[in-house]
Structure formats: C-alpha cells, structure tokens
TIDRENBA-298284 format. One record per residue (C-alpha): chain; x, y, z; residue in three letters. Coordinates in Angstrom, 2 decimals. Layout:
unit|u|v|w|code
A|X|Y|Z|ala
...
This chain:
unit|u|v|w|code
A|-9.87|-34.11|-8.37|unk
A|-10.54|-31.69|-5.95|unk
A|-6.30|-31.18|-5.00|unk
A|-6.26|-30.93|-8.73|unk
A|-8.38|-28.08|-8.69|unk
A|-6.98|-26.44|-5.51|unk
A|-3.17|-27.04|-6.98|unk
A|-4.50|-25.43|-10.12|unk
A|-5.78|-22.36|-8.86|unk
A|-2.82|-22.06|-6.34|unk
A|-0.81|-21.94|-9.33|unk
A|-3.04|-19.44|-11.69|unk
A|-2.52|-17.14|-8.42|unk
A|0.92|-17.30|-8.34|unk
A|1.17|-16.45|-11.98|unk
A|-0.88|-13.41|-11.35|unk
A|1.52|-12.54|-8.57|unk
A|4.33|-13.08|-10.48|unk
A|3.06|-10.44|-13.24|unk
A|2.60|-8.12|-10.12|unk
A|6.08|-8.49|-8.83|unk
A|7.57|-7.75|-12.68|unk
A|5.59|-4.34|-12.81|unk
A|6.42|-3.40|-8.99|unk
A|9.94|-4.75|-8.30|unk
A|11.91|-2.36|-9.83|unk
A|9.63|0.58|-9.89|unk
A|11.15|3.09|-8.21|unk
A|14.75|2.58|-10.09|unk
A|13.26|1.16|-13.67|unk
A|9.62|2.13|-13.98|unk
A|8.17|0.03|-16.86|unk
A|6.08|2.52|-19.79|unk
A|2.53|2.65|-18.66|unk
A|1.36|0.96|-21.92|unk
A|3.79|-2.65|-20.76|unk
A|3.19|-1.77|-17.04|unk
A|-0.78|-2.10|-17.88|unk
A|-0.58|-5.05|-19.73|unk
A|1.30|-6.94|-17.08|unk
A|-1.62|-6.05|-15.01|unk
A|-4.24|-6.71|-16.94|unk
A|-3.16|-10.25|-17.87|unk
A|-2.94|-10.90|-14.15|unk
A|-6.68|-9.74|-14.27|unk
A|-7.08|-11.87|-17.28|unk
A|-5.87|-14.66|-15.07|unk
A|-7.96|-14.07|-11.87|unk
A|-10.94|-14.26|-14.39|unk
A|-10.36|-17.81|-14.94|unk
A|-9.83|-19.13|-11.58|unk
A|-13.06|-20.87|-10.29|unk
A|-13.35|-19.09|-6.39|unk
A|-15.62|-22.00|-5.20|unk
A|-13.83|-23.23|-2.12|unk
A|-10.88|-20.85|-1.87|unk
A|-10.42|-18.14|0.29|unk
A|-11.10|-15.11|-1.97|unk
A|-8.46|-12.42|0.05|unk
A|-6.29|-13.08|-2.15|unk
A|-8.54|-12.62|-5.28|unk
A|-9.88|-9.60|-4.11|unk
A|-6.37|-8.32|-2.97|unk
A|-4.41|-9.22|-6.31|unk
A|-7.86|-7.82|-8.26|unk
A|-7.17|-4.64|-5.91|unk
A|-3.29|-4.46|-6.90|unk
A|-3.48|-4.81|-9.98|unk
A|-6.17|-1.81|-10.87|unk
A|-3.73|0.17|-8.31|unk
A|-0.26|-0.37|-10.97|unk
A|-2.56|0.75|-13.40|unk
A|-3.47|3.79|-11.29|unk
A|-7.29|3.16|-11.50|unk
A|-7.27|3.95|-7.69|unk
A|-11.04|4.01|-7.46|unk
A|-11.61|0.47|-8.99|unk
A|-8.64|-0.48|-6.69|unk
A|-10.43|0.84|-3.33|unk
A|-13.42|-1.52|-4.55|unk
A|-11.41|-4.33|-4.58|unk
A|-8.95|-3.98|-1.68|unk
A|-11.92|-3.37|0.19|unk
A|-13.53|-6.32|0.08|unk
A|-10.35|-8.28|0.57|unk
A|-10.03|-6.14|4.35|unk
A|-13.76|-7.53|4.70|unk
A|-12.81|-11.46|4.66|unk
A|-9.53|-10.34|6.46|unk
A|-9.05|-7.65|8.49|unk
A|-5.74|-8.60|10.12|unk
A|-3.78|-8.27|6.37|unk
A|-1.34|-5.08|6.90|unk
A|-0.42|-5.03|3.20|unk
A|-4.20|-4.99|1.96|unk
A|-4.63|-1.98|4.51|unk
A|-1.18|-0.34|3.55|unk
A|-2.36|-0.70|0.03|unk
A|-6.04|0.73|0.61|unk
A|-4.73|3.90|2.42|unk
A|-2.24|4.75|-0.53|unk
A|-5.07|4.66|-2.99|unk
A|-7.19|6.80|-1.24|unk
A|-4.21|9.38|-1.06|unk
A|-4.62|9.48|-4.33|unk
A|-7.99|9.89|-4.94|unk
A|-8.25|12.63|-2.57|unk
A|-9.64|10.95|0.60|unk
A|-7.03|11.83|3.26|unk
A|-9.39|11.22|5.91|unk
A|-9.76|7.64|4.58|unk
A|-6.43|7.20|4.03|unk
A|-5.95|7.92|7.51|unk
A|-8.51|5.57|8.76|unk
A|-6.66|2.91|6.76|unk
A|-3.43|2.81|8.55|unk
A|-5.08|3.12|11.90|unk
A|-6.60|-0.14|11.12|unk
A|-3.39|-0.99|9.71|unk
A|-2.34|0.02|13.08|unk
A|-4.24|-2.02|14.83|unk
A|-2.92|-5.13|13.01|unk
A|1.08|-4.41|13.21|unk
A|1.32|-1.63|15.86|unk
A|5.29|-2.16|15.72|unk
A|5.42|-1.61|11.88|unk
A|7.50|2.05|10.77|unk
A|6.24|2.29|7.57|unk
A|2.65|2.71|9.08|unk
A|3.52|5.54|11.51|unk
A|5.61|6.97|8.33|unk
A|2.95|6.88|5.87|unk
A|0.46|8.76|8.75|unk
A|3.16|11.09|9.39|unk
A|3.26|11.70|5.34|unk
A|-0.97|11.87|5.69|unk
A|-1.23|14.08|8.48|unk
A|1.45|16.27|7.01|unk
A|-0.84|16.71|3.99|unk
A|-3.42|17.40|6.19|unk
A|-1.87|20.22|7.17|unk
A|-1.65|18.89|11.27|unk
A|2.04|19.00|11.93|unk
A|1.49|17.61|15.69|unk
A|0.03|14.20|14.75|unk
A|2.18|14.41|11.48|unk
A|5.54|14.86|13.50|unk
A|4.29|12.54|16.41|unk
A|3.93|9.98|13.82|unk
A|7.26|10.27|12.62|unk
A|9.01|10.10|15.60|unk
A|7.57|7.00|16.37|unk
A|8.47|5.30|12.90|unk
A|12.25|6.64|14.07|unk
A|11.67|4.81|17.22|unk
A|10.93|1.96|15.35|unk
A|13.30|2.02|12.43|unk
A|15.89|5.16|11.82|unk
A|16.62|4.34|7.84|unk
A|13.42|6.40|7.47|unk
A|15.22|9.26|8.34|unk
A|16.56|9.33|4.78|unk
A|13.01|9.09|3.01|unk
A|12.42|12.69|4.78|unk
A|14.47|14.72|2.52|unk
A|13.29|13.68|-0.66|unk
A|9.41|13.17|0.53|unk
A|7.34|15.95|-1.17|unk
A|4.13|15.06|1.54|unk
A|5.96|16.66|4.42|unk
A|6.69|20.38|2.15|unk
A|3.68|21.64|4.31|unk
A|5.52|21.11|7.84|unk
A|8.89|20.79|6.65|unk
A|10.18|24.37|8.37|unk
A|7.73|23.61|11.39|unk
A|10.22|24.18|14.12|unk
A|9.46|20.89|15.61|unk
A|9.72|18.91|11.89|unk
A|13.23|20.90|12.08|unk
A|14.42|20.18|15.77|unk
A|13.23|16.22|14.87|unk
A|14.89|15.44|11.66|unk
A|17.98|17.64|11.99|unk
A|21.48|15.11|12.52|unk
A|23.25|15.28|15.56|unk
A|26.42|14.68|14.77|unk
C-alpha cells in the first residue's frame, strides 16, 4: 500500500507539472490569454491540494505551489511558496532562479539580488545567473557589477550576447561606455 501511495502522488505531481509546462513552454512565442493561462495553473493547485505530503519530500510541493502563483503573476504568494521550497533545499538553482525573478517584480531588487547569489553559490558555472544579476544590477542603476556580471555570463556562454539588444533591464547602462566597448561585435 504504501508504493501505492508513493506511485500515486508521484503521478498527481507530474500532472501538475505537466499543466506547468503547457502554460510556460511556448510563452515567449504563443503566450496563452491570462484567463486559460490561470486556469492551467490553478488546476495544478487544485491538484497539489489533494496529494497527501505525509512521507514525501515537500520541495517539490512547495516549488510547483510557488510556480504556479508565479504564471499567474501573484508574485507575492509565489515568494511564500518558493521560499519554503529553498528552506528544505537550498542547493535547487531553479527554485532560486525562480525566487529572484519574482522579487524583480515585486520591487525587491535587493532580494532579487540576494537570490541569485545563493543561486550562485549552487551553480557558480551557470550564464543565466550572472545574466539575470547583470539585468538586476543594471536596474539598480550600478553599471560596474551590472557589466562585470555580464561579461562573465559571455565567458560562460556567448548566445547571451543576443538577449542584450532586445533586454529593456540594461536601458539604464546601455550607453555606459563600458556596456558599449563590451557588447559591441568585433568583426
């Protein structure tokens, strides 16, 4: 009975995940209305509700709780939830990736930025941290620590040289001289 129970709720939080993945897949090229985009999330909260957390380990819960209040852009109710997921594991760079975004938007840059230097302390070889600080920092208004930041997610991975043009956080630096001399091509 008990693999029963542990197969069920394996599967109930794949389901979840699956609504997750239908509302985020294609988001940047076919974002769903925010009326279909919140009821894919909500019935993966629907489904969390019902899973029995006795005996399972409850990142995931509090992560897929966490994601799906952040598709619905309920950032606060999100930061609750993603939270406590960083508490029972504090080594998951997506749960810290995903913490720091939604206190961008709440207007906690400061604890955005203390996100992905955890995050950083998890997957120090990972661009898209040093990319998302540089983004961070930019709004900050620091263009040293935003441009140092970039350079290293160059280092790590060049594609994100072709984020830069079309990333709105980096307006405030973008005709730094140093934001100029380190994204211009060399060709």
């Amino acid at each position: 009975m008990v693999d029963y129970d542990r197969t069920k709720r394996q599967q109930l939080l794949r389901e979840a995940e699956g609504y997750l993945d239908l509302v985020t897949s294609c988001a940047e090229e076919l974002p769903l209305q925010p009326a279909l985009r919140d009821r894919l999330a909500q019935r993966t909260l629907n489904l969390l509700d019902t899973i029995n957390p006795e005996g399972l380990d409850r990142e995931d819960l509090f992560y897929l709780r966490g994601q799906a209040y952040r598709v619905m852009e309920r950032h606060h109710e999100a930061i609750q939830w993603l939270e406590e997921a960083t508490e029972v594991n504090p080594d998951n760079l997506h749960t810290w990736l995903a913490l720091g975004w939604c206190q961008k938007r709440v207007g906690r840059l400061d604890l955005a930025i203390q996100s992905l230097e955890e995050a950083l302390s998890v997957a120090p070889d990972h661009a898209i941290i040093y990319y998302n600080l540089a983004c961070y920092w930019s709004l900050a208004k620091n263009a040293k620590l935003a441009i140092a930041y970039l350079a290293r997610a160059f280092d790590i991975d060049p594609c994100y040289r072709d984020l830069v043009p079309n990333e709105k956080d980096f307006d405030a630096i973008r005709h730094h001289p140093s934001f100029l001399e380190l994204t211009s091509v060399i060709v």
